[in-house]
Residue, then its C-alpha position, 0 to 999 in steps of 0.5 A: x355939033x349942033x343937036x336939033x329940037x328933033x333930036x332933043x325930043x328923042x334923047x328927052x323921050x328916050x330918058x322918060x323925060x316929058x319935055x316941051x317947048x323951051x325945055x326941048x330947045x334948053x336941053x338942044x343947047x345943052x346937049x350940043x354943048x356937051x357934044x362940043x366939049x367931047x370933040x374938044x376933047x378927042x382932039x386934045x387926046x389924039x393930038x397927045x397921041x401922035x406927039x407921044x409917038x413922034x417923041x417916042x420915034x425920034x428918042x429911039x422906038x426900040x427904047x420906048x413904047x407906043x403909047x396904045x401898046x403901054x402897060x396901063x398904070x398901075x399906081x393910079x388904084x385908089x382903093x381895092x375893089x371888094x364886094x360889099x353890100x348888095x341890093x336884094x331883087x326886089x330892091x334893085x327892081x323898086x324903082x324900074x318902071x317895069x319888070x317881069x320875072x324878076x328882071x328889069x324889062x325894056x322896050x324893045x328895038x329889034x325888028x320883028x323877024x317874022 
């Protein structure tokens, strides 16, 4: 998929980053190559997908589970997740570009609804 230097201008603003010229088209060809990978892999993923369910229904679909309806693994749990060291509001907030009233604050997209 192929990402356009418009594009590229908006993502790189969107991020904070002031790019130009070359960096724009860099970052065009990056991205479109990141873009490209995702699709790769979302046919990979669908293809497994429909061969899971095409096994499942000619070995007998009462003795198997759809793959989208599977218990999700549970062996896969590489640690336990506790609670461990928290940032403190001023530190989390050190490095925002902005915030107010103790939260982080963001340009708005909403349009106005006056």
């Amino acid at each position: 998929m192929a990402v356009s230097i418009d594009e590229a201008r908006r993502a790189a603003r969107l991020a904070r980053l002031a790019l130009e010229g070359e960096e724009l088209e860099t970052l065009a060809k990056d991205l479109s190559a990141v873009l490209d990978h995702f699709e790769s892999i979302a046919e990979f993923a669908t293809a497994e997908i429909a061969n899971a369910e095409s096994a499942s229904t000619e070995a007998g679909a009462s003795h198997q589970r759809s793959v989208r309806t599977a218990e999700p693994r549970r062996d896969s749990v590489i640690r336990p997740d506790t609670v461990g060291a928290m940032l403190t509001m001023d530190e989390a907030l050190r490095n925002a570009p902005e915030s107010e009233d103790g939260q982080f604050a963001v340009p708005g997209f909403l349009p106005d609804e006056s």
